[in-house]
N, C-alpha and C positions, 0 to 999 in steps of 0.2 A: 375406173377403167375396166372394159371387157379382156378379159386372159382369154386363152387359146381355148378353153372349155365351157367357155360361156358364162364361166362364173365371176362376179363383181368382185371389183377392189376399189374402196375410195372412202373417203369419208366428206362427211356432210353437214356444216353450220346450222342449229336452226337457232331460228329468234322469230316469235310470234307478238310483239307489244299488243296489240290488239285483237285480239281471237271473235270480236263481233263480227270485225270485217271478215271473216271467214267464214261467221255463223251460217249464212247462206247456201254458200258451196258445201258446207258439213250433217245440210238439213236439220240442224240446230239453231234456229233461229233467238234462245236465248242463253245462247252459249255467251260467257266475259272474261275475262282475266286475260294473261299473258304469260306465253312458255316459253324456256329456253332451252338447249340439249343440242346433242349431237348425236347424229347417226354414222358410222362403221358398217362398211361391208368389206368383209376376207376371205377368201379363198384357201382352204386350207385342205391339203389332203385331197382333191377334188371335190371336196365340200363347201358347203355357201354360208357363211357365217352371219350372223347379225349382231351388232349392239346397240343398243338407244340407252341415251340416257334425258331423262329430261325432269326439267325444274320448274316452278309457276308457285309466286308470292301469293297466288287468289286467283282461284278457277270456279266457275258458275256457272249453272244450266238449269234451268228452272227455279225451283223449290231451294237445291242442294248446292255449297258452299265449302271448297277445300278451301285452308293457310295451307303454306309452305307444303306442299304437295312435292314430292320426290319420286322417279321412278328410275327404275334401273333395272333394265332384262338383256339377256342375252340366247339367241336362240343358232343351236349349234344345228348343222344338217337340214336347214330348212327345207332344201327338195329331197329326202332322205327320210332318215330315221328323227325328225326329230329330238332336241334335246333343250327343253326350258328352263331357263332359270328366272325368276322374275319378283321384285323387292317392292314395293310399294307401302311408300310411309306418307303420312300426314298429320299435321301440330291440330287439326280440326278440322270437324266434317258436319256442319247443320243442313239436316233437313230440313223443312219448316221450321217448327218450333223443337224439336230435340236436337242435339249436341254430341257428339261423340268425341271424345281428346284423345293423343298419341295412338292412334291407329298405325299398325303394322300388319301389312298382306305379304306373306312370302309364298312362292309355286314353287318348288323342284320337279321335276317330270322324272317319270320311269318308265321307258315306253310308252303306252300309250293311255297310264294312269298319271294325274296330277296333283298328287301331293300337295294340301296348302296348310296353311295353319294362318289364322286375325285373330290379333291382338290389340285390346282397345280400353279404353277408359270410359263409362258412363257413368254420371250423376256420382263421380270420385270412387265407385267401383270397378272392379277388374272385370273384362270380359274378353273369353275366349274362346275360339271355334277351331276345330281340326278336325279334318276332314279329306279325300281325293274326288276329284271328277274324271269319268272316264268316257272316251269317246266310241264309239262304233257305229256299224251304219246303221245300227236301229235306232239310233240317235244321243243322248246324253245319260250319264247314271251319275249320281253325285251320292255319295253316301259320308254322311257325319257320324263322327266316331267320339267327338267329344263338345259339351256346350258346356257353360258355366256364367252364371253372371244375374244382377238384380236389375229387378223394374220395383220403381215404387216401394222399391225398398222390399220387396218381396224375392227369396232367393229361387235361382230359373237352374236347372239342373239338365244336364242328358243322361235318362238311366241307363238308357239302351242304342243301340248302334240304327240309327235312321236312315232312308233311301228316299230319294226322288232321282223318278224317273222320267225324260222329258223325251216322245217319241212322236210321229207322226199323227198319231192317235191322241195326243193329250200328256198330261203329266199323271201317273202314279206314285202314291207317298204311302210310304208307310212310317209309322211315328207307335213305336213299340210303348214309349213311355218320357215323358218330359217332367221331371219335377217341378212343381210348382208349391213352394212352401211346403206344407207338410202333407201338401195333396197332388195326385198324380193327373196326367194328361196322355191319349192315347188317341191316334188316326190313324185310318188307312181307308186306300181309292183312288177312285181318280177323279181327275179334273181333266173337262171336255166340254165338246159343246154341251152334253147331258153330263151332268154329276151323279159321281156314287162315293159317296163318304159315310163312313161309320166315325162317331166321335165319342168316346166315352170318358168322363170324369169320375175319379174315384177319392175318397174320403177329402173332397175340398174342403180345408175352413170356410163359414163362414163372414170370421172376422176377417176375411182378405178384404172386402168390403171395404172397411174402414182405411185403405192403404189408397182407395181411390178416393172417392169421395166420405168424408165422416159425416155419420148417421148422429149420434151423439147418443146410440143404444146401447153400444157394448155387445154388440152382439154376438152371440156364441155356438156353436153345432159343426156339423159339416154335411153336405151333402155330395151325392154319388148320381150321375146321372145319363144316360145315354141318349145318340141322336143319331138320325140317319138324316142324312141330305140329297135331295134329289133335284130332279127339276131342271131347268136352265141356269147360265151364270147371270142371266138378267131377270129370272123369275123362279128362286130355287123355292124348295118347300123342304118342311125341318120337320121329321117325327121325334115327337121324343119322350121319354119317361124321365124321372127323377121321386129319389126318397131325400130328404133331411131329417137325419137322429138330432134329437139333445138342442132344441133351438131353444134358443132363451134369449131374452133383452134384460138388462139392470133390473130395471121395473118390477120384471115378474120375479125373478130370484130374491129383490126384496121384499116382496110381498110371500114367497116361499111359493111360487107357482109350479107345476111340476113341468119339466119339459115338455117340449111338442115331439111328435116324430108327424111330419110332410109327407107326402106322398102324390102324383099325379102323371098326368101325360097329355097330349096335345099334340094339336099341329101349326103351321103356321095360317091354315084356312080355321081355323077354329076358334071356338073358347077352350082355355083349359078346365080339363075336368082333373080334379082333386078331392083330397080327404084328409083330414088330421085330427090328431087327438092325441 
């Protein structure tokens, strides 16, 4: 019901069995599964409260696949000061072919920063992100403050405090440093109709190699490499240099070969031009 301030009071059943029939009106046409919840609206203080809560055994939209999807926010002062609180769990979440278990997204708000912190399980490893998003009218800032977690059984690190920025003009990232095994990863730029990205690789192994597909060489070094990216996002173009110290395969170490050091640079209109010895 409307109070005398215009503010709601009532609560609200929902049950969706079938979310395709709805796919339409949602412009989701492969949206599936089925929710249930209840919405609350309160009036408190002269303020306009909200709560939802809602549930769904298996929710689908394209590619991506929740079980037991949970959610649970409450948003205090909505014509106001806002104030978020917001829970979101999940027993599984498939993409395509990857899998993610026990997923947990929590938001607390601080004014007009968003505090979040996921937590998840991949390939029986721990992954965790925490981080704020914050709103203004030049658009979005999201800065990560912490990453951790494997692919491929290779350990994924955040050395340093990262930002993207998403504004009228494009998104800008800066990406200080990512560990990646025991070799680093580093971006900044932006992403626009035209690109400008610097990307640089420092002391990669390269036996990470072996964690995708096995070579069956054993192979051994690391290289260090940098690129710029320009161009379009439908026709970019990639400058870039790179050295490799200390390469070796099985083969030549038993044969007592002396390592290579790599060297070269390219574009992606090109052939690479190189040198080794």
């Amino acid at each position: 019901m409307i109070g005398e301030s215009g503010l709601l009071n009532g609560a609200f059943e929902l049950d969706f069995p079938d979310l395709a029939q709805l796919a339409p009106l949602l412009l989701q046409d492969a949206l599936a599964g089925s929710v249930k919840g209840r919405l609350v609206l309160e009036a408190v203080d002269q303020k306009q409260n909200v709560t939802l809560a809602l549930r769904s055994d298996q929710l689908a939209t394209g590619t991506v696949t929740a079980q037991n999807a949970v959610i649970d926010a409450q948003a205090l002062d909505i014509f106001g000061a806002i104030v978020l609180v917001c829970k979101v769990s999940t027993d599984a979440v498939k993409i395509a072919n990857e899998q993610v278990r026990d997923l947990r997204f929590d938001v607390n708000s601080e004014a007009d920063r968003y505090p979040f912190t996921l937590q998840a399980n991949y390939e029986g490893e721990a992954v965790r992100l925490k981080g704020a998003a914050q709103m203004s009218d030049e658009g979005v800032r999201v800065q990560l403050s912490e990453f951790s977690g494997r692919y491929q059984n290779i350990p994924l690190r955040l050395a340093e405090i990262a930002t993207i920025d998403q504004g009228t003009d494009g998104i800008k990232l800066e990406l200080p440093g990512l560990r990646v095994g025991a070799g680093r990863v580093s971006a900044s730029g932006t992403v626009a109709e035209r690109l400008n990205l610097n990307v640089r690789l420092e002391d990669m192994p390269l036996n990470l190699v072996e964690n995708f597909a096995s070579t069956g060489q054993d192979l051994e070094g690391d290289i260090s490499a940098t690129a710029k990216v320009t161009g379009s996002t439908s026709a970019p173009k990639i400058d870039y240099q790179y050295r490799a110290q200390g390469v070796s395969v099985a083969l030549s170490r038993t044969n007592q070969l002396s390592a290579l050091t790599l060297s070269g640079n390219g574009d992606t209109g090109q052939q690479p031009i190189g040198d080794g010895k």
